[in-house]
C-alpha positions in Angstrom: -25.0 -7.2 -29.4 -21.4 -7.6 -30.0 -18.8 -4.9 -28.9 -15.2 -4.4 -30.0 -13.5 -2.5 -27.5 -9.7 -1.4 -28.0 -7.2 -0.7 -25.2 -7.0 -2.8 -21.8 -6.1 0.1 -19.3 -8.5 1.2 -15.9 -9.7 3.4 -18.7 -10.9 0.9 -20.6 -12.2 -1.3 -17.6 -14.2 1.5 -16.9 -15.6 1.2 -20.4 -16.3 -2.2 -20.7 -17.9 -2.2 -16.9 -20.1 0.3 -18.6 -21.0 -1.8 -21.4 -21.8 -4.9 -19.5 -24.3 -3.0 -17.4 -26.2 -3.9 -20.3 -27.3 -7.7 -20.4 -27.3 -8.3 -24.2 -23.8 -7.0 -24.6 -21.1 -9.4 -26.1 -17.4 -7.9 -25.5 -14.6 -8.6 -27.6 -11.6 -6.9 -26.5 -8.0 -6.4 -28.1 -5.2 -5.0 -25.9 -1.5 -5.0 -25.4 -1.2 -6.8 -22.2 -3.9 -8.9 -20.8 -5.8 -7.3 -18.3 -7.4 -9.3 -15.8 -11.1 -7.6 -15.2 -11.6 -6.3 -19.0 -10.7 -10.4 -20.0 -13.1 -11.4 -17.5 -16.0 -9.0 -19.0 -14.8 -10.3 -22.6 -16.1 -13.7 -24.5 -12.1 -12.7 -26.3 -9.3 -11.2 -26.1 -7.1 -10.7 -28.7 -3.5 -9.6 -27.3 -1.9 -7.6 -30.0 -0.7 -3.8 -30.2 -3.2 -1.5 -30.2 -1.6 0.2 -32.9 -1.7 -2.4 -35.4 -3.8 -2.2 -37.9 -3.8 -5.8 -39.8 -4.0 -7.1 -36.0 -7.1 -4.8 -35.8 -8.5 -5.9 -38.8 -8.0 -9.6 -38.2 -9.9 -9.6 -34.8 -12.9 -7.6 -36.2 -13.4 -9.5 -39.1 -13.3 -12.8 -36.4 -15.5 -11.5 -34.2 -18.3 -9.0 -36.5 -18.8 -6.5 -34.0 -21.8 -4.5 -34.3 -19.9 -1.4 -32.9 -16.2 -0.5 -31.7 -15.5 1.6 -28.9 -12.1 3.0 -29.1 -10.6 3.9 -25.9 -6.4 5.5 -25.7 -5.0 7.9 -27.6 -2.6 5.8 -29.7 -5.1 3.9 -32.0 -7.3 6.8 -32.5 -3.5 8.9 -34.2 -3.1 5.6 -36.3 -5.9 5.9 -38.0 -8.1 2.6 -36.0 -11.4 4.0 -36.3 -10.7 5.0 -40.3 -10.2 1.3 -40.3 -13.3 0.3 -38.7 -15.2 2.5 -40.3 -14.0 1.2 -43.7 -14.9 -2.0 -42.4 -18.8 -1.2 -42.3 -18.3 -1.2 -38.5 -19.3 2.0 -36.8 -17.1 3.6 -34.5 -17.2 5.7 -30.8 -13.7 7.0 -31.4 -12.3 10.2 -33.6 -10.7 9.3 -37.2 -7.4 10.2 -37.5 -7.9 13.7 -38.6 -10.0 14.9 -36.2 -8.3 12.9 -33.4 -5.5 15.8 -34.3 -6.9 17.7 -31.7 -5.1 15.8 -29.3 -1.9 14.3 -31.7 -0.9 17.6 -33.0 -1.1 19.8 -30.3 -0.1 22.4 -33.1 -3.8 21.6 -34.6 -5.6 22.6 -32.0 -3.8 25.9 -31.0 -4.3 26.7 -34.9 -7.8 25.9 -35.3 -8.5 28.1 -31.7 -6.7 30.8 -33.9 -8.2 30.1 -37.2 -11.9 29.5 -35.8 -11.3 32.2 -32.9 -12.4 30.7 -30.5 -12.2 31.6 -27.1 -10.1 30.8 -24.1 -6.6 30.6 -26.6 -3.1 31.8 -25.2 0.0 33.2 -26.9 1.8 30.5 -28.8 4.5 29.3 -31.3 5.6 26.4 -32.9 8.8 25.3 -34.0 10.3 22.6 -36.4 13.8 23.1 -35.2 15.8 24.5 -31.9 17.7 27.6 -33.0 17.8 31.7 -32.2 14.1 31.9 -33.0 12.6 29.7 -30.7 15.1 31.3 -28.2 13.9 34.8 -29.2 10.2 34.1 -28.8 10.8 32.6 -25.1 13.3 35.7 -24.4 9.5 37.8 -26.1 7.6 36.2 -23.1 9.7 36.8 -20.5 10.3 40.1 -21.4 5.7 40.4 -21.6 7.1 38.8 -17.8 5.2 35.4 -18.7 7.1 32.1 -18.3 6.2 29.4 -20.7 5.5 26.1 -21.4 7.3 23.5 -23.8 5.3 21.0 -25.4 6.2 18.5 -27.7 3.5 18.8 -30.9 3.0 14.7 -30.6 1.9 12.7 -27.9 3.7 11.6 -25.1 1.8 9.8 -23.0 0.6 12.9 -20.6 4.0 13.0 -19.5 6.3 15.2 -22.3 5.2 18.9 -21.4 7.3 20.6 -18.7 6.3 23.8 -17.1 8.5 27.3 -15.9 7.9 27.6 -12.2 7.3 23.3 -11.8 9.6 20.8 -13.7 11.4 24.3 -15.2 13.5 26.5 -12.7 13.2 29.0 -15.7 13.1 30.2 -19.2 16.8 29.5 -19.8 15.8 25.8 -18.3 13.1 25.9 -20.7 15.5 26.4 -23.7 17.3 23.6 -22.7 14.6 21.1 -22.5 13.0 22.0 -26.0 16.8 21.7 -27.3 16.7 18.4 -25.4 13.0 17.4 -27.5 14.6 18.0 -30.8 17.3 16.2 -29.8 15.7 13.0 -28.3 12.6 13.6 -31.3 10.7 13.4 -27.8 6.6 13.5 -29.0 7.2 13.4 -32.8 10.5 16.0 -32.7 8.7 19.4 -33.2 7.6 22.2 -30.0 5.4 24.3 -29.3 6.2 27.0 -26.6 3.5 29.1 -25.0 2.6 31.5 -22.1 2.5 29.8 -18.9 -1.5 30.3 -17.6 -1.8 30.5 -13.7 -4.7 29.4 -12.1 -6.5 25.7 -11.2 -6.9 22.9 -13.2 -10.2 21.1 -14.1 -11.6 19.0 -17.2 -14.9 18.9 -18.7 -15.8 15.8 -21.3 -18.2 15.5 -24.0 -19.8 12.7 -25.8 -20.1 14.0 -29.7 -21.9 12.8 -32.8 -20.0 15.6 -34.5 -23.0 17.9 -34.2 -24.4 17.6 -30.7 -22.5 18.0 -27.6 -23.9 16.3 -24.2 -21.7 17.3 -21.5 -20.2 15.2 -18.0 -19.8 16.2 -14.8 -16.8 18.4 -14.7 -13.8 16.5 -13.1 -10.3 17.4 -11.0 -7.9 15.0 -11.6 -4.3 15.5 -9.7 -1.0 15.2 -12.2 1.8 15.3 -9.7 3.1 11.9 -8.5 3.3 13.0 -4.5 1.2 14.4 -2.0 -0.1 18.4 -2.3 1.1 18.4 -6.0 4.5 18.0 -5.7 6.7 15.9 -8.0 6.5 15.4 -11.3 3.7 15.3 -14.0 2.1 11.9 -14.1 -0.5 10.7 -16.1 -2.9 11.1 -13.5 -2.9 9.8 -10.1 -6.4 10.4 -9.4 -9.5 12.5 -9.4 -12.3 13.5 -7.9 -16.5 14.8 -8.8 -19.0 16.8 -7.0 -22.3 15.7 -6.1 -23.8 19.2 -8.0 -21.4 17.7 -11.4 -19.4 20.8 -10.9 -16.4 21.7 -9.0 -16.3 23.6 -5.5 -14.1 26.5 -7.3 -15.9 26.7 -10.6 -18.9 29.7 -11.0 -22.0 28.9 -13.4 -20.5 31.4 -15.7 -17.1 29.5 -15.7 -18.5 26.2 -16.4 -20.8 28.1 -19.1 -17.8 29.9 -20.7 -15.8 26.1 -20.4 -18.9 24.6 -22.5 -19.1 27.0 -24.7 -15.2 27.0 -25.9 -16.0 22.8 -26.6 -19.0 23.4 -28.2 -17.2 26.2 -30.9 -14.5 23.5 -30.9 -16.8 20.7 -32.0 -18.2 23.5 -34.8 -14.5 24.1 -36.2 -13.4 20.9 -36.3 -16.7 19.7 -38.4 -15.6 22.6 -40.9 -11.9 21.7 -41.0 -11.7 18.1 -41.1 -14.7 16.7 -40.7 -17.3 15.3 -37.8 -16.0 14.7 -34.9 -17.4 11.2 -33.1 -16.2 9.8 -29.9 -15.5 11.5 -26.2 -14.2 14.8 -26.1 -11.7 15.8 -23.4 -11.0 19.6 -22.5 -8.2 20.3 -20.2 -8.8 24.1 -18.9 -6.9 26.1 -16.4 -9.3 28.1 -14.5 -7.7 31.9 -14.7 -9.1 35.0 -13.1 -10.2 36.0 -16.3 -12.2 32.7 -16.9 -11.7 28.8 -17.9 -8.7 28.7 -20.8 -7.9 25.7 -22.9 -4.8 23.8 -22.0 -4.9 20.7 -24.2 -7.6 18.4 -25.7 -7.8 15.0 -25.4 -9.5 12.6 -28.2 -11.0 10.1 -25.7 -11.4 10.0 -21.9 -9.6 10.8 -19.8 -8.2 8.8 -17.2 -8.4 8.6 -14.2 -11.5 10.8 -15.2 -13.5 7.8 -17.3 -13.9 5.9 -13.8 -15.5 9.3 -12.5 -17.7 9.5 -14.9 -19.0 6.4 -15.8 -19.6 5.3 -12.4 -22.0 7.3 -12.2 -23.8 7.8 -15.2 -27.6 7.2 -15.3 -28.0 5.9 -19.0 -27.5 3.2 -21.0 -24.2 3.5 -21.9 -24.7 1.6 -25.0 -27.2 3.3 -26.4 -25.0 6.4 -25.3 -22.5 4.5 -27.8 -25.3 4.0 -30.5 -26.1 7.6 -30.4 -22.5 9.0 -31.1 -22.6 6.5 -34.1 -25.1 7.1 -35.4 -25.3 10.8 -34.7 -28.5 10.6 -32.9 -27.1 12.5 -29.7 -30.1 14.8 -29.9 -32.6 12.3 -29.0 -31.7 11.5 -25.9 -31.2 13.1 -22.2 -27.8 12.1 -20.8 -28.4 12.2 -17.6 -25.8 11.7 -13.9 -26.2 10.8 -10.4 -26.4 13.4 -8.0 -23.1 11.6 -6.2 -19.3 12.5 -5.3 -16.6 10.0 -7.1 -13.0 9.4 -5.6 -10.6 7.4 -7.5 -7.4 6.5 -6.4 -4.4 5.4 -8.3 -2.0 2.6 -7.1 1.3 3.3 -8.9 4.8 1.5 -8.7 7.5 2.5 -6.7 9.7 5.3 -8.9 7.1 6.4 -11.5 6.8 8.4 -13.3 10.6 8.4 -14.3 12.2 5.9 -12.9 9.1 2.9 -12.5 10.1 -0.7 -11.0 8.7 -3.2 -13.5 7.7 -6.9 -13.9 7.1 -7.0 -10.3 3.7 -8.6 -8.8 1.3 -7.0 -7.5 -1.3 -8.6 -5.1 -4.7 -7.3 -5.0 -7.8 -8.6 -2.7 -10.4 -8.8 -4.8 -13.3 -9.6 -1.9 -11.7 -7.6 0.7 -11.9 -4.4 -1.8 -15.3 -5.6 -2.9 -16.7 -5.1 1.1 -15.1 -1.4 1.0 -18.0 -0.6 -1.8 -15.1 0.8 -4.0 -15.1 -0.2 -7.7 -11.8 -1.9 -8.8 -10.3 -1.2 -11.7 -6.8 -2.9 -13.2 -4.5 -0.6 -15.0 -0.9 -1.5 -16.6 -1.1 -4.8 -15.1 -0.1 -8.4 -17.2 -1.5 -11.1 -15.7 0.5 -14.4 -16.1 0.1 -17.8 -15.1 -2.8 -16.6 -13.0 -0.1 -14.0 -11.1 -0.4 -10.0 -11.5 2.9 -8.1 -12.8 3.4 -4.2 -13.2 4.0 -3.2 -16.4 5.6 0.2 -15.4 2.5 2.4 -15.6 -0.4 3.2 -13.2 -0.9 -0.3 -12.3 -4.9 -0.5 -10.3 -7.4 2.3 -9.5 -9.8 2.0 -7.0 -13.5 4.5 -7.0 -15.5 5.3 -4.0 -18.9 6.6 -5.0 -21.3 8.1 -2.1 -23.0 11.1 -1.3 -20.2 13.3 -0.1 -16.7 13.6 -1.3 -16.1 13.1 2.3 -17.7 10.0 1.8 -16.2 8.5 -1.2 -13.2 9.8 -0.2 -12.9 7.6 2.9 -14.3 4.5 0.6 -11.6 4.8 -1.8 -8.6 5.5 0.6 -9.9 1.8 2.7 -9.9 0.0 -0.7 -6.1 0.6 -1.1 -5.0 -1.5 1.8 -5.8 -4.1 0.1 -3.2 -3.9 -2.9 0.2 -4.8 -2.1 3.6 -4.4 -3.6 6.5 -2.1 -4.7 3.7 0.6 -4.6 2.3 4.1 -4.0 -0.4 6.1 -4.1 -1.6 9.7 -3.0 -3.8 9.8 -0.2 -5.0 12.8 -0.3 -6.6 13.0 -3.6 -10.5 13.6 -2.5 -9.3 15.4 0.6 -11.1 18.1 1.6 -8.1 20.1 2.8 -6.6 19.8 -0.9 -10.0 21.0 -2.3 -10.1 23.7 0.0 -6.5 25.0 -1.0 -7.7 25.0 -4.8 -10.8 27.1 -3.8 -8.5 29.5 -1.7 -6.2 30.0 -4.6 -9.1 30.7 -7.5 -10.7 33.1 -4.8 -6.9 35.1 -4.3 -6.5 34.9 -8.3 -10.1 37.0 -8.5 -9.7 39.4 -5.7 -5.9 40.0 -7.2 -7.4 40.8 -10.8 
């Protein structure tokens, strides 16, 4: 069976591992910068932008895949998998109007409003800065919430800024959407809207855009330094539970969290159309229940290298089932296991990231850890490895305790040198502990 895949970050590495646990699969991959495990898996690369549709079209109509898999956000808001699907070639990835849920973050927050569905917040969005933006953030703080400014577009996980973390206050917050409109930061157009307190945690779900079959639930940690400090990244890693939920997450929350994707699948079906691909929800965990923070049209990642380590299935025939919208039919079923994985960044990033520097990674001495290796932003060259400016390789520990993984994850990373950093104590129980602390304080404070 022949598989396009598009995108060549860990994400994608984690997708194509997935595909290849399956003997009869044929990968054919097209990605930006050639990265060194997914062009290993592949019979070809093609090294184009992702974005690109006539390069898109070229490759598939070389190759005749039997199915695309579709992996960052990009191609999905140019409208790839319309293309594919024009093509005759069926598609695990959103078309462009349903992928909306994650490029127009003013989409989603109107279809939660149209649709009323739970677990929606207080929000506004604006075309232009000017007194009414300023009066609706003056609004919240007078209701004595702080806010959130998010550029409508994407921006690579790292545009939104938050009152209380990358925001000394509202005033600060006027000044950075003045500052988006100004820089056309995300597409040029905000949204601001209530700050919500409590813990992060995502949920995934592969669609058919009727059925649902939910992940384990996921933490992944968004600060660059240690005990969430710093500022946002797109991920520097994240951790699973052997029980596939999370240590501060009751049945009823994870119920409740299902429930709002479920309703969201339902709504976008009647306003654009089915949905088809991998659903991410990003929630905050409040004391009144899960909330929706964003959606993402894809996996997430670090969260893909969670999951898919240790799914059970076929993850083909996972594939085949979103296609074809046959979702129903089969049980998708998880190891009872605890994932770590660990991000190796460069030096600076998020804002200020060295580049085109190598990176040297022991392939056999991270092999006898028992972590899973996983390349990132890398370019390989001339048979060298150079950072691109991103999250460069990601490293998984899998094992029956976090504690476990944790450790397996954390010995991997000795072996990748360079101008780099990581967080050491994503996985730690310590962390964990603090997030259960706080959801437990949040309750009895209600």
């Amino acid at each position: 069976m022949k598989i396009l895949l598009i995108g060549g970050g860990a994400r994608e590495s984690a997708i194509a591992h997935a595909l290849k646990k399956n003997a009869d699969v044929k990968l054919y991959t097209l990605m930006n910068n050639k990265n060194p495990g997914i062009a290993r898996l592949s019979e070809k690369i093609s090294l184009n932008k992702e974005t690109d549709l006539d390069a898109v079209k070229a490759f598939a109509e070389e190759v005749k895949p039997d199915m695309a898999v579709i992996g960052p956000e990009a191609p999905l808001g140019a409208g790839v998998a319309d293309l594919l699907w024009d093509m005759g070639i069926p598609t695990v990835g959103p078309k462009k109007l349903p992928a909306q849920i994650e490029t127009s973050k003013e989409f989603m927050r109107n279809l939660f409003k149209k649709y009323n569905i739970k677990g929606s917040l207080q929000y506004k969005a604006f075309e232009e800065y000017g007194e009414e933006l300023e009066a609706f953030i003056d609004e919240m703080t007078n209701q004595g919430k702080d806010v959130v400014v998010k550029p409508v577009g994407l921006t690579g996980g790292k545009g939104v800024k938050v009152v209380g973390e990358q925001l000394k206050d509202n005033e600060e917050a006027k000044q950075y959407a003045k500052e988006v409109f100004e820089k056309n930061i995300g597409g040029g157009k905000v949204i601001i809207e209530e700050r919500l307190i409590g813990v992060e945690f995502t949920l995934h779900g592969f669609v058919d855009g009727d059925t649902i079959k939910f992940t384990p639930a996921v933490q992944d940690h968004p600060h660059a330094y240690e005990n969430d400090e710093g500022p946002i990244t797109g991920g520097m890693g994240s951790y699973s539970c052997p029980d596939l939920s999370l240590p501060f997450l009751t049945e009823n929350d994870l119920k409740d969290a299902k429930e709002i994707m479920e309703d969201t699948v339902k709504a976008l079906k009647k306003e654009v159309g089915d949905y088809q691909g991998f659903l991410y929800g990003q929630f905050m965990l409040t004391a009144d229940g899960p909330k929706i923070i964003e959606y993402n049209a894809r996996f997430g990642d670090p969260e893909a290298m969670n999951i898919l380590a240790i799914l059970k299935n076929d993850f083909v025939e996972v594939c085949e089932a979103i296609a074809n919208k046959k979702l129903k039919d089969i049980d998708v079923k998880f190891e009872n296991k605890a994932t770590v994985c660990k991000y190796v960044v460069p030096n600076g990033y998020p804002t200020n990231p060295v580049r085109n520097k190598e990176i040297f990674v022991d392939e056999e001495k991270i092999k006898e850890t028992g972590a899973i290796l996983h390349y990132a932003s890398v370019n390989e060259v001339d048979g060298k490895l150079y950072m691109t400016g991103s999250r460069s390789v990601a490293v998984v520990g899998v094992a029956d305790t976090i504690e476990e993984a944790e450790k397996i994850a954390e010995s991997a990373i000795q072996y990748i040198k360079g101008d780099v950093f990581h967080r050491s104590d994503v996985g730690k129980l310590d962390l964990i502990k603090k997030r259960i602390e706080r959801m437990k304080e949040l309750r009895e404070n209600k």
